[in-house]
C-alpha positions in Angstrom: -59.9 51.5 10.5 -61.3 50.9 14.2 -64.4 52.7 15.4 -62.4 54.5 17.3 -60.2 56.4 15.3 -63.4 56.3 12.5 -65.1 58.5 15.0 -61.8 61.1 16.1 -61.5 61.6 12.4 -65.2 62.4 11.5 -65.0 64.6 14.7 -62.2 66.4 13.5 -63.4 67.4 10.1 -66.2 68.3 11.7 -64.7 70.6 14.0 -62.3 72.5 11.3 -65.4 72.8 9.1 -67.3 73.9 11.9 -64.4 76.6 13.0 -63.9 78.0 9.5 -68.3 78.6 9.2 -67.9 80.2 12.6 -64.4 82.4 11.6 -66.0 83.5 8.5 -69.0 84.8 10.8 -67.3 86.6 13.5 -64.8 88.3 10.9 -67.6 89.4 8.6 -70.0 91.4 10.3 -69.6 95.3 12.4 -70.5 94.8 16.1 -71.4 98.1 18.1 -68.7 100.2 19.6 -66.5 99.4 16.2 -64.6 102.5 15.1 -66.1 104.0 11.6 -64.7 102.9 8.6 -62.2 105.7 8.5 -61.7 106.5 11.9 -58.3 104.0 12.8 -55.8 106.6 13.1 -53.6 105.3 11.1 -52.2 107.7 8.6 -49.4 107.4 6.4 -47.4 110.0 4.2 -50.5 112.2 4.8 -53.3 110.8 2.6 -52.8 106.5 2.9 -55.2 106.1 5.3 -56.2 102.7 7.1 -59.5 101.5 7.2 -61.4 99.2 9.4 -64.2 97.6 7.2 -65.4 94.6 6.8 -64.4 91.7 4.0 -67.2 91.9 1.1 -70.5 90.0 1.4 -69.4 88.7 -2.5 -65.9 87.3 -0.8 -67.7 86.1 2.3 -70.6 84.7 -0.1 -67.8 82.8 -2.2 -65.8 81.2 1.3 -69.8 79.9 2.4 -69.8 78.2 -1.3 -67.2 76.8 -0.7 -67.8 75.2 2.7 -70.8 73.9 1.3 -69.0 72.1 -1.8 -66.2 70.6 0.8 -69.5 69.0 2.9 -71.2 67.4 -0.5 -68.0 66.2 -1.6 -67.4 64.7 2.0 -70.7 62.9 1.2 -70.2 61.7 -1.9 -66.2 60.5 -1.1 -64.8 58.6 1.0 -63.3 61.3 3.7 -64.9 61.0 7.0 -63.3 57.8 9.0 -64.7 54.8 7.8 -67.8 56.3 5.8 -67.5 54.8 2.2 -69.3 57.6 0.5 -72.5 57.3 -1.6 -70.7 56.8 -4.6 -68.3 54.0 -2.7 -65.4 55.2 -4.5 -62.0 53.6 -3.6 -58.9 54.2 -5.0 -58.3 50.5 -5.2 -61.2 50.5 -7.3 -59.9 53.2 -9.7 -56.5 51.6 -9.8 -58.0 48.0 -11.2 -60.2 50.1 -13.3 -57.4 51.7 -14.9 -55.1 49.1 -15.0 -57.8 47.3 -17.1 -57.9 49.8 -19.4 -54.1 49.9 -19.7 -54.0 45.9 -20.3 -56.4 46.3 -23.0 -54.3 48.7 -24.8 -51.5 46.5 -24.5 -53.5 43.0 -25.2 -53.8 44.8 -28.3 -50.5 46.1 -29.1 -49.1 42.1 -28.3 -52.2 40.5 -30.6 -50.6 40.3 -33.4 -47.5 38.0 -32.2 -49.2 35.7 -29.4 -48.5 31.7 -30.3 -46.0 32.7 -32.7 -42.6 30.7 -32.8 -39.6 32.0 -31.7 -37.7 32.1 -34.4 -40.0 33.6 -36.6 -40.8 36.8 -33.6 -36.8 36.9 -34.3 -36.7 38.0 -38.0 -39.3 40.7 -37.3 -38.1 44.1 -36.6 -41.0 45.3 -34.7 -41.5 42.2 -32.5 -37.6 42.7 -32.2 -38.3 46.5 -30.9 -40.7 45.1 -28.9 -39.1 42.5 -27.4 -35.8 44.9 -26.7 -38.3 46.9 -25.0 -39.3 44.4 -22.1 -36.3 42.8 -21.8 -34.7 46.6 -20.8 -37.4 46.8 -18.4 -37.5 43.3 -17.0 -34.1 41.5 -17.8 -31.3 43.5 -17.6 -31.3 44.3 -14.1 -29.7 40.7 -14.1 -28.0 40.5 -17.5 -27.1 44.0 -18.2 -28.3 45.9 -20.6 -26.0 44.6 -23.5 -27.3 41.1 -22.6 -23.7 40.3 -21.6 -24.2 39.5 -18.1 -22.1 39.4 -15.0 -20.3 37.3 -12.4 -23.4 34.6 -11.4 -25.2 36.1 -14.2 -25.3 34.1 -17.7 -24.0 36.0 -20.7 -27.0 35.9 -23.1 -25.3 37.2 -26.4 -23.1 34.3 -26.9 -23.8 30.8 -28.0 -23.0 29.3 -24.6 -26.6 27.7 -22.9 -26.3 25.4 -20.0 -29.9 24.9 -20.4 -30.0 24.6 -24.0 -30.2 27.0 -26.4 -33.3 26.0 -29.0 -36.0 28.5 -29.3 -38.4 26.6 -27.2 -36.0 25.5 -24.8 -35.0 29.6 -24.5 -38.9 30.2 -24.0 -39.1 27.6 -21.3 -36.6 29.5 -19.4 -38.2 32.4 -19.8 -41.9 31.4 -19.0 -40.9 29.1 -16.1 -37.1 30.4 -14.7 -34.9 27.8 -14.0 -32.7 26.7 -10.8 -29.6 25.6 -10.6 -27.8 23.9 -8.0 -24.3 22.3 -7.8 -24.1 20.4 -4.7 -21.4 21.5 -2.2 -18.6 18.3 -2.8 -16.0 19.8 -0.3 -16.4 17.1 2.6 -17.9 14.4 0.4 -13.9 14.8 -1.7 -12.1 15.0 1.6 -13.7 11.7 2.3 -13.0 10.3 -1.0 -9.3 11.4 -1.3 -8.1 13.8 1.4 -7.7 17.3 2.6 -6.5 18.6 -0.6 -9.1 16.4 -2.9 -11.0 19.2 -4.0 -7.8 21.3 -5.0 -6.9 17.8 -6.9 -10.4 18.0 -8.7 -9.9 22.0 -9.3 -6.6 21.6 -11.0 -8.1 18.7 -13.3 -11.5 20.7 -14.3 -9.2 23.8 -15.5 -7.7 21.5 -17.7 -10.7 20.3 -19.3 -11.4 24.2 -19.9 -10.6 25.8 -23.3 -9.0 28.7 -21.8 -7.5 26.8 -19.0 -4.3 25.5 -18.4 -2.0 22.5 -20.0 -1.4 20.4 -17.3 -1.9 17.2 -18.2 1.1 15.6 -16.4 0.1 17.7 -13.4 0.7 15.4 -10.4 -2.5 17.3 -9.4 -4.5 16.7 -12.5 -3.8 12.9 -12.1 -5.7 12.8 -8.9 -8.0 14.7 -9.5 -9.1 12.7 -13.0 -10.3 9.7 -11.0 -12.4 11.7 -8.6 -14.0 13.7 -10.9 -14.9 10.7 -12.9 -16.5 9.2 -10.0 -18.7 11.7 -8.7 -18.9 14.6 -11.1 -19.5 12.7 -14.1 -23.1 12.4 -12.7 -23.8 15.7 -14.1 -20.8 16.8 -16.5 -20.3 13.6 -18.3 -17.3 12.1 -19.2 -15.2 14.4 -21.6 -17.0 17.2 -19.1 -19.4 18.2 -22.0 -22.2 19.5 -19.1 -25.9 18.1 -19.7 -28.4 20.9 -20.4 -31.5 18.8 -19.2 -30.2 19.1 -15.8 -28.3 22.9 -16.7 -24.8 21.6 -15.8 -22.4 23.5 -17.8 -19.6 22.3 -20.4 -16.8 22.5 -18.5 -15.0 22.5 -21.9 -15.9 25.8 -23.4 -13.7 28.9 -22.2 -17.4 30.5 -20.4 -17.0 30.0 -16.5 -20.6 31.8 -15.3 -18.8 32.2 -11.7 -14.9 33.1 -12.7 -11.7 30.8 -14.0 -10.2 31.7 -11.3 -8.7 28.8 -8.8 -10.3 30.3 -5.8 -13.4 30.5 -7.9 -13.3 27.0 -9.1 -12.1 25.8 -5.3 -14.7 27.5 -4.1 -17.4 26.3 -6.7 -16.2 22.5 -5.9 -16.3 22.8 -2.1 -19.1 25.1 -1.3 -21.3 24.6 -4.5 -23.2 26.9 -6.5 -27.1 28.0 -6.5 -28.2 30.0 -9.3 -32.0 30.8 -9.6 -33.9 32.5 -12.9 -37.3 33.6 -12.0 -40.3 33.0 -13.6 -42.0 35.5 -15.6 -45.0 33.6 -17.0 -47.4 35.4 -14.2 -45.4 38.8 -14.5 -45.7 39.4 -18.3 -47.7 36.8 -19.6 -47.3 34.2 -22.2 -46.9 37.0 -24.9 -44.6 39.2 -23.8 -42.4 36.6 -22.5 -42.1 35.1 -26.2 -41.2 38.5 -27.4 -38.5 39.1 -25.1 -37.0 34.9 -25.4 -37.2 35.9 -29.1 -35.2 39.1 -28.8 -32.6 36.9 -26.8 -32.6 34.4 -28.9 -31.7 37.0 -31.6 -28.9 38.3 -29.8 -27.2 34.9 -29.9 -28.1 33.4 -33.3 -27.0 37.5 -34.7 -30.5 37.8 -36.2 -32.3 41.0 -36.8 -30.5 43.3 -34.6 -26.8 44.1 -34.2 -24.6 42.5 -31.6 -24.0 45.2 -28.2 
């Protein structure tokens, strides 16, 4: 806060404070050439008189009192512009102070499962609880909360990992996120084998898929093969089985994380993919995080709780 503005707002507590001392003074006294008490003239139904006295001194007394507590507390709190008050309270201060408190409580709720493994965490019912708990709070904004996911989202109650599904390897996901990128290939493909190269590559992908589509003698598929074996194998491998040290998904499983669908694949070829986890290491800490990796890890190996 400037001087400036310091200054209009210790001025204008000062005058309200100063106008209700001063209101309670004219209002509480009799000045000469006052009517009498009962002397208003006004009369109702014959015996409700109006009368014209003053407020009582106790009432009066009371307002004073409290004018008097609003200037100490003024003193002693923060409230006049950039005056910290003698006790140089802040509510920053209170906040941390409170927070601290809270963490505490919770450092010793989570004491009992820090360092533990995964899968053990996994075969307890009360880290399980626990675990549920934050990932409801924290994870399923992203993954739903059944765990199953969405469109650019993974689906964490199946088996399917692209960056491998151990417990440690689920843990290092959670601590440190992950990102995944698959390169846009559309012009490097047209370069490689023409304008309809990536629909070649498309066409032979599905095939590789579980759930896709039996076209081996696809006039298609055979273009495609070659290209995709000399730029996607970088990543995929081969037989297409993915590589979970770099996150590149088996292309052989029926799980596409972004749709089967050929405008989806097209579109994944030619104009590539980013996919980014966040980190929670600095967001829930070391413990929390392996509570809620071992309730996901739970969820997929159907240990200790039922599956959504």
């Amino acid at each position: 806060m400037t001087a400036g503005w310091s200054w209009y707002v210790i001025a204008l507590v000062v005058l309200n404070i100063g106008g209700c001392v001063w209101l309670l003074w004219w209002t509480g006294k009799r000045r000469p050439g006052d009517p009498a008490p009962t002397d208003t003239s006004h009369v109702w139904d014959g015996d409700l008189t109006e009368y014209n006295k003053p407020m009582p001194r106790w009432w009066i007394n009371l307002f004073y009192l409290t004018v008097v507590f609003g200037v100490g507390y003024l003193i002693y709190y923060p409230g006049l512009g950039a005056f910290a008050g003698t006790s140089k309270w802040t509510s920053a201060k209170e906040h941390d102070a409170d927070k601290a408190a809270e963490d505490r409580k919770l450092a010793k709720t989570f004491s009992p499962y820090a360092g533990q493994p995964i899968d053990t965490l996994a075969r307890d019912p009360k880290a399980l609880a626990l675990g549920r708990s934050i990932f409801s709070h924290t994870c399923a904004t992203c993954h739903g909360s059944s765990a199953r996911g969405a469109v650019g989202y993974p689906n964490l109650s199946d088996k399917i990992w692209h960056w491998g599904g151990s417990p440690e390897r689920v843990l290092e996901t959670v601590l440190d996120g992950r990102e995944g990128v698959m390169p846009p290939w559309g012009t490097v493909l047209t370069g490689m084998g023409g304008e309809h190269a990536v629909d070649h590559v498309a066409a032979y992908v599905d095939t590789l898929s579980a759930s896709g589509k039996s076209r081996q003698n696809d006039y298609m598929v055979a273009r495609g093969k070659p290209l995709y074996e000399g730029l996607c194998v970088a990543c995929h491998g081969p037989a297409g089985k993915g590589n979970p040290q770099l996150g590149a998904p088996d292309l052989t499983d029926d799980y596409w994380l972004y749709g089967n669908s050929n405008e989806s694949i097209y579109k994944t070829i030619s104009e590539g993919r980013h996919g980014a986890m966040p980190a929670h290491r600095a967001l829930l800490g070391e413990t929390r995080a392996r509570l809620a990796a071992a309730y996901v890890w739970s969820i997929s190996n159907s240990l200790g709780v039922e599956k959504q």
